[in-house]
DOTOR-119047 format. One record per residue: residue number from 0; residue in three letters; x, y, z of N, C-alpha, C, O in turn. Coordinates in nm, 2 decimals, padded with zeros to 4 digits. Example, Ala and Ser with C-alpha at 12.3 -4.5 7.8 and 13.67 -1.06 7.14 Angstrom:
% residues 2
(atom 0; 'ala'; (01.32; -00.57; 00.78); (01.23; -00.45; 00.78); (01.32; -00.33; 00.78); (01.42; -00.33; 00.85))
(atom 1; 'ser'; (01.28; -00.22; 00.71); (01.37; -00.11; 00.71); (01.29; 00.00; 00.79); (01.34; 00.11; 00.80))
//
This chain:
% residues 93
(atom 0; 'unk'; (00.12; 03.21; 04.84); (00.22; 03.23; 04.74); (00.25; 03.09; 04.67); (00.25; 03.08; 04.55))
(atom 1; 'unk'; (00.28; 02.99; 04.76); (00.30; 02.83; 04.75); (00.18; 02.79; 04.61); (00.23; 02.73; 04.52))
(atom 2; 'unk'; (00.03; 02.84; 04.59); (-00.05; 02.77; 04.54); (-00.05; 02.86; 04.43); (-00.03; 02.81; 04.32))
(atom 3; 'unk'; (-00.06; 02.97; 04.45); (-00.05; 03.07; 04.23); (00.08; 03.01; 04.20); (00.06; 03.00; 04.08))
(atom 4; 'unk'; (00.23; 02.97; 04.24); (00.33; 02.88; 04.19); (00.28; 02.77; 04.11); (00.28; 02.74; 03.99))
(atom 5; 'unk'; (00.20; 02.70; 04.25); (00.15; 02.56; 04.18); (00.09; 02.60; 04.00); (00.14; 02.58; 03.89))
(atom 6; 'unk'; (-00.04; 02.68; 04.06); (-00.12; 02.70; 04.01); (-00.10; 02.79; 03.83); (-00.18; 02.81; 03.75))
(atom 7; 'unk'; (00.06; 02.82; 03.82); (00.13; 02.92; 03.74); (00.19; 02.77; 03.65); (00.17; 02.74; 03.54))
(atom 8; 'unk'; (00.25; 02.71; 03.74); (00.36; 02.59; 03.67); (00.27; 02.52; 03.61); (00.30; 02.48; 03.49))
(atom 9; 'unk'; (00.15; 02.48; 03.65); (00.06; 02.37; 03.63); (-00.03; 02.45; 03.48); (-00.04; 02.37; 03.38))
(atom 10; 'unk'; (-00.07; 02.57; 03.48); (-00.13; 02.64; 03.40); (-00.02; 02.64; 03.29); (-00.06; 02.62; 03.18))
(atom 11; 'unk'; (00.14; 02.67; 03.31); (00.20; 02.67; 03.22); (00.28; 02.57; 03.14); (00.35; 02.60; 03.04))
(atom 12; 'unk'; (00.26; 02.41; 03.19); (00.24; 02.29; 03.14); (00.15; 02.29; 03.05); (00.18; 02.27; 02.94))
(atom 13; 'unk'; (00.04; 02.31; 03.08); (-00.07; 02.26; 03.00); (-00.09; 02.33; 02.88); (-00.13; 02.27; 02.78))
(atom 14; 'unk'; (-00.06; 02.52; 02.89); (-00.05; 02.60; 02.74); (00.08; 02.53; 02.68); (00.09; 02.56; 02.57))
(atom 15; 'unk'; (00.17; 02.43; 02.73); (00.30; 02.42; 02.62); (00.23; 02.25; 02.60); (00.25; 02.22; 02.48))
(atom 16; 'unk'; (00.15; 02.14; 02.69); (00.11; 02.02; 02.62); (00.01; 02.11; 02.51); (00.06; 02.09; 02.39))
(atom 17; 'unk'; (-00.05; 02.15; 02.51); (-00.18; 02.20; 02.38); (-00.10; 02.30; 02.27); (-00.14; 02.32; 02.16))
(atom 18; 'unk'; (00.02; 02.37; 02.34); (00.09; 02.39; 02.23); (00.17; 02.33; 02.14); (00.17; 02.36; 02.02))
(atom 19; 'unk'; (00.26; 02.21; 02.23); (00.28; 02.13; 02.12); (00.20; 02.01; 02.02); (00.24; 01.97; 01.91))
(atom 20; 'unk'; (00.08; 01.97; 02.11); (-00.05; 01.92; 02.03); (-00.06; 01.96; 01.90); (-00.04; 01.89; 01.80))
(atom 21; 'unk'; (-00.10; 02.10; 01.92); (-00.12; 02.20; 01.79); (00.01; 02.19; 01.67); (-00.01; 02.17; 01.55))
(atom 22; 'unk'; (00.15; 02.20; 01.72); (00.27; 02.16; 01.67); (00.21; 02.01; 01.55); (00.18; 02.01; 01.43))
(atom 23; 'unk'; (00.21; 01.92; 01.62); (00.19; 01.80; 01.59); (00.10; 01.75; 01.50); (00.11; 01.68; 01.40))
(atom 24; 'unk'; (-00.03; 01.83; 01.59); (-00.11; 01.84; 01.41); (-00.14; 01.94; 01.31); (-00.22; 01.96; 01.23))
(atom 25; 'unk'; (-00.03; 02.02; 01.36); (-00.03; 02.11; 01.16); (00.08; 02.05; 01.09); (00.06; 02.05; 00.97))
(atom 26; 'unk'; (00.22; 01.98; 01.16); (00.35; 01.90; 01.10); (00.22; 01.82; 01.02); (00.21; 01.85; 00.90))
(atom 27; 'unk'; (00.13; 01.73; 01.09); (00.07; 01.62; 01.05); (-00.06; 01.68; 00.92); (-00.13; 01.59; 00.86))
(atom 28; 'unk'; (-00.06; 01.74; 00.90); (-00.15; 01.85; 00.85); (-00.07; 01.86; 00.72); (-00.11; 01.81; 00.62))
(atom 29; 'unk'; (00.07; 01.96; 00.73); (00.17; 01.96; 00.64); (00.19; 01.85; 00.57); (00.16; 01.87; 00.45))
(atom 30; 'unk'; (00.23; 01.72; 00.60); (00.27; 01.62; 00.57); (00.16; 01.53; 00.46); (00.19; 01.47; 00.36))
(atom 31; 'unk'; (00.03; 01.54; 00.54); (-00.10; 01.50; 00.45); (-00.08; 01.57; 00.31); (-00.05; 01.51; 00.20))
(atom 32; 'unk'; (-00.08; 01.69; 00.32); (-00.11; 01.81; 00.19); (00.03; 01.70; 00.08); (00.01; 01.63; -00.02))
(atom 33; 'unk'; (00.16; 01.74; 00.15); (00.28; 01.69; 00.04); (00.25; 01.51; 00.01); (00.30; 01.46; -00.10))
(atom 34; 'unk'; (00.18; 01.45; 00.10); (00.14; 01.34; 00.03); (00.03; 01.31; -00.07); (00.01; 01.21; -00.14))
(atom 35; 'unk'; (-00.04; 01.42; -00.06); (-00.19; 01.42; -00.17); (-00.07; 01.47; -00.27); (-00.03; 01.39; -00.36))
(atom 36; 'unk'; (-00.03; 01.59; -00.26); (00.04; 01.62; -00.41); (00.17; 01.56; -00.48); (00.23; 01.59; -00.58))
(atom 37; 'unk'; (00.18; 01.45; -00.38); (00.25; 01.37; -00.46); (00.23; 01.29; -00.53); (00.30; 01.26; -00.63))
(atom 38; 'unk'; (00.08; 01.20; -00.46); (-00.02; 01.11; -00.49); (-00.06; 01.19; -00.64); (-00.04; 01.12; -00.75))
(atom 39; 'unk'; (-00.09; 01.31; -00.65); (-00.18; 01.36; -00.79); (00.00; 01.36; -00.88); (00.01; 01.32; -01.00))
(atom 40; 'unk'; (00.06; 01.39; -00.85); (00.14; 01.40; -00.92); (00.18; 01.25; -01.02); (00.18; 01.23; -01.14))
(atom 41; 'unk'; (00.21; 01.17; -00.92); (00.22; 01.00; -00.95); (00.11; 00.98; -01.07); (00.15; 00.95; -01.18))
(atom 42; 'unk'; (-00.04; 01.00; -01.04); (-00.17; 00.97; -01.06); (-00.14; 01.05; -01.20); (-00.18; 00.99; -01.30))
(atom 43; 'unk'; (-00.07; 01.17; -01.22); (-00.13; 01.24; -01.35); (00.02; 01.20; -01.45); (00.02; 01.24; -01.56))
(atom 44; 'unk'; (00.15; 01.12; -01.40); (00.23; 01.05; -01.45); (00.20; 00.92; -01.51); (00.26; 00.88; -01.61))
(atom 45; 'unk'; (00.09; 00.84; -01.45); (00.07; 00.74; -01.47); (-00.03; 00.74; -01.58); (00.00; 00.68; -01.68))
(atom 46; 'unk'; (-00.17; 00.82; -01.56); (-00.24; 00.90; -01.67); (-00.16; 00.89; -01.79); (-00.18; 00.80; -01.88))
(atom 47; 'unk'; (-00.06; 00.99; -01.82); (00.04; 01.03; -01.93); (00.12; 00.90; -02.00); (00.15; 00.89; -02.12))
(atom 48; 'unk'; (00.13; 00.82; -01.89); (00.24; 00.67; -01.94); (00.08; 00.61; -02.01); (00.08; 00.62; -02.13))
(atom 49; 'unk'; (00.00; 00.58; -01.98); (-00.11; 00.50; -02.04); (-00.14; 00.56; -02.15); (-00.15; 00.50; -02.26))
(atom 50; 'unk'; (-00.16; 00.70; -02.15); (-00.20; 00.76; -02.31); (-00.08; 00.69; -02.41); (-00.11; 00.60; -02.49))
(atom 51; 'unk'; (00.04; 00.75; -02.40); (00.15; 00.73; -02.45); (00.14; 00.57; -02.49); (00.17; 00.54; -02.60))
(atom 52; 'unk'; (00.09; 00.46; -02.40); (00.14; 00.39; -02.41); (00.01; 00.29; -02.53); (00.01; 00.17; -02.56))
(atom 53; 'unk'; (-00.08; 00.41; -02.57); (-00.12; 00.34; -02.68); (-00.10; 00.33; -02.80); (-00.15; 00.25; -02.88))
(atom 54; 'unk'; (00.00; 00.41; -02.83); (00.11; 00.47; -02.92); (00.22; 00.36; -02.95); (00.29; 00.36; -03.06))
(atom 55; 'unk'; (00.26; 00.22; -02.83); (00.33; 00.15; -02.85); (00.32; 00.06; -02.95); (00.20; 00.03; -02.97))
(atom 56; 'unk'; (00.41; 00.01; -03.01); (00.42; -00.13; -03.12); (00.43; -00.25; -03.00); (00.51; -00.22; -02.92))
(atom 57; 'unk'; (00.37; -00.34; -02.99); (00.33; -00.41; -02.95); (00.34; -00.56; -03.05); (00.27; -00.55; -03.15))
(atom 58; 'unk'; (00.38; -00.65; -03.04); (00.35; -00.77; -03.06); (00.20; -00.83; -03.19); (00.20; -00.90; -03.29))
(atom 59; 'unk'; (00.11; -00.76; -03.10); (-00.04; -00.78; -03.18); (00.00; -00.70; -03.24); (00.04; -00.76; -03.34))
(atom 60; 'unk'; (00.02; -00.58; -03.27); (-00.04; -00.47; -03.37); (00.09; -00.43; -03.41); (00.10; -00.31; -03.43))
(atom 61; 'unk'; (00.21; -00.51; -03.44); (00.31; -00.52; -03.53); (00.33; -00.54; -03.64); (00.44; -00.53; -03.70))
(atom 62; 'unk'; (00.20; -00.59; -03.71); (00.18; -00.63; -03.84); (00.11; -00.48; -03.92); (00.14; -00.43; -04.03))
(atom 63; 'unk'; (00.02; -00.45; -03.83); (-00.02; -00.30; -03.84); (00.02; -00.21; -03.85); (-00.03; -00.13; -03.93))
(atom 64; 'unk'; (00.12; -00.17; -03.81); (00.19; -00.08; -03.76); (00.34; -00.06; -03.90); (00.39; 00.05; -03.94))
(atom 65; 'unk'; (00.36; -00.19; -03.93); (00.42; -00.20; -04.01); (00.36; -00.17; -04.18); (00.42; -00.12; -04.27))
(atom 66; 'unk'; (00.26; -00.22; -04.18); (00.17; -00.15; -04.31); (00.15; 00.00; -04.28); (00.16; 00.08; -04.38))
(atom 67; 'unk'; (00.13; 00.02; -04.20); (00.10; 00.17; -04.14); (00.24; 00.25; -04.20); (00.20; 00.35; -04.24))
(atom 68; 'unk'; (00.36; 00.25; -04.21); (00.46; 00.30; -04.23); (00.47; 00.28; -04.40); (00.48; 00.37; -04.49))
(atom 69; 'unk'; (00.47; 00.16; -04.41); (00.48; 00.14; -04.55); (00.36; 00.23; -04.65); (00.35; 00.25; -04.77))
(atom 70; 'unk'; (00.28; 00.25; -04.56); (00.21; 00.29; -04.69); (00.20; 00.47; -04.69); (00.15; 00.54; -04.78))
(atom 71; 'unk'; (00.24; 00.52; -04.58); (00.26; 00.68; -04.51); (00.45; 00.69; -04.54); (00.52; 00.72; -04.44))
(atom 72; 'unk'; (00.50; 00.67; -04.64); (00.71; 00.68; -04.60); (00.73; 00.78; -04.57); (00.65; 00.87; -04.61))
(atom 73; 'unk'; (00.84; 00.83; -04.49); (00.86; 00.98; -04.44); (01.00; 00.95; -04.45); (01.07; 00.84; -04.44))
(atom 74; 'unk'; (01.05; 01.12; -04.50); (01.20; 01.09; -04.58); (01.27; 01.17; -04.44); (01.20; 01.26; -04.41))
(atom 75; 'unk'; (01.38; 01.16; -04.37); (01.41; 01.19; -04.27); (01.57; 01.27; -04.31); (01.64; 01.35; -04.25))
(atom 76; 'unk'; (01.58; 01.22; -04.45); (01.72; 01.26; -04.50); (01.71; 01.38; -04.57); (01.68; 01.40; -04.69))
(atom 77; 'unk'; (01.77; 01.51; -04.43); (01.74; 01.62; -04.55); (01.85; 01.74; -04.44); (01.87; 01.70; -04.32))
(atom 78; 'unk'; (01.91; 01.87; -04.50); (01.98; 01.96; -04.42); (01.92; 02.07; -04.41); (01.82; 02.12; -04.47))
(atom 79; 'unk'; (01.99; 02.13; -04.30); (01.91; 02.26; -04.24); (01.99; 02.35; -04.22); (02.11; 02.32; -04.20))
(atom 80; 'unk'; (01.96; 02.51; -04.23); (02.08; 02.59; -04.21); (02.05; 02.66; -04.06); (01.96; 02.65; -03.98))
(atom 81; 'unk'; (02.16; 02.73; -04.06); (02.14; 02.80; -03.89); (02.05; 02.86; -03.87); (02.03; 02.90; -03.75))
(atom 82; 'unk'; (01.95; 02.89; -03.98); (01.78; 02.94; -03.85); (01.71; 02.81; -03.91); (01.61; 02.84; -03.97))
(atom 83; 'unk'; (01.73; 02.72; -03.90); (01.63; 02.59; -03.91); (01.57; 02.59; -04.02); (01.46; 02.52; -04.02))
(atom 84; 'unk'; (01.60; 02.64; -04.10); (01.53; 02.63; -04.25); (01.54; 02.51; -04.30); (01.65; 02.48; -04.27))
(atom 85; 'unk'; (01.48; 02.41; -04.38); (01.52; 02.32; -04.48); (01.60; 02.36; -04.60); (01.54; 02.41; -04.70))
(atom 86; 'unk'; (01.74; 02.31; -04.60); (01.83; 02.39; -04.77); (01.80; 02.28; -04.82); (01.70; 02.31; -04.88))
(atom 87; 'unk'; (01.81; 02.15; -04.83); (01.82; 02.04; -04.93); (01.76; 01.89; -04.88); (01.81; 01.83; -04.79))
(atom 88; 'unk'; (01.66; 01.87; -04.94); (01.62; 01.73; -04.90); (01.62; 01.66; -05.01); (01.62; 01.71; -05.12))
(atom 89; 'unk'; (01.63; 01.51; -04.98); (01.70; 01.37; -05.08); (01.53; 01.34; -05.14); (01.43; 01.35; -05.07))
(atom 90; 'unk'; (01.55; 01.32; -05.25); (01.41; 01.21; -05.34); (01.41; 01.10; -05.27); (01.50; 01.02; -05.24))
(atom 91; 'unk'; (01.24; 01.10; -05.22); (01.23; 00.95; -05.17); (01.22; 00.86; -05.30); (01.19; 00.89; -05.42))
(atom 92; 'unk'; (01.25; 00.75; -05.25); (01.26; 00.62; -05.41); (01.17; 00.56; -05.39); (01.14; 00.47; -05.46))
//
């Protein structure tokens, strides 16, 4: 009786070490996955900031950018009514 005890306790150590093993690496499993998609997440922010950021005025290409306007004017001065219609826009000069 003494040795299927042993042999019970000892058997039932070892299903709860390999159980919590298993525990440990699916947490660790879990944890990988939310770090990749945060990693793509970062990665397709960072993507988006560099497009955008060719769009910026810049120092060099402020001379450019500034002919660029002047020769394209856009008249910004104008009213809208309650379904977003255009009622009245100003003569550009």
């Amino acid at each position: 009786v003494l040795w299927s005890d042993t042999e019970n306790v000892e058997e039932r150590i070892a299903k709860e070490a390999e159980e919590e093993r298993r525990q440990k690496l699916k947490a660790a499993e879990n944890k990988a996955k939310i770090m990749e998609a945060f990693l793509k997440e970062k990665e397709k922010e960072v993507l988006q900031l560099q497009e955008e950021a060719k769009t910026f005025i810049t120092p060099e290409n402020l001379d450019a950018r500034i002919e660029q306007c002047l020769d394209n004017p856009r008249n910004y001065n104008f009213a809208i009514d309650r379904d977003g219609r255009v009622v009245k826009r100003t003569v550009l000069a």
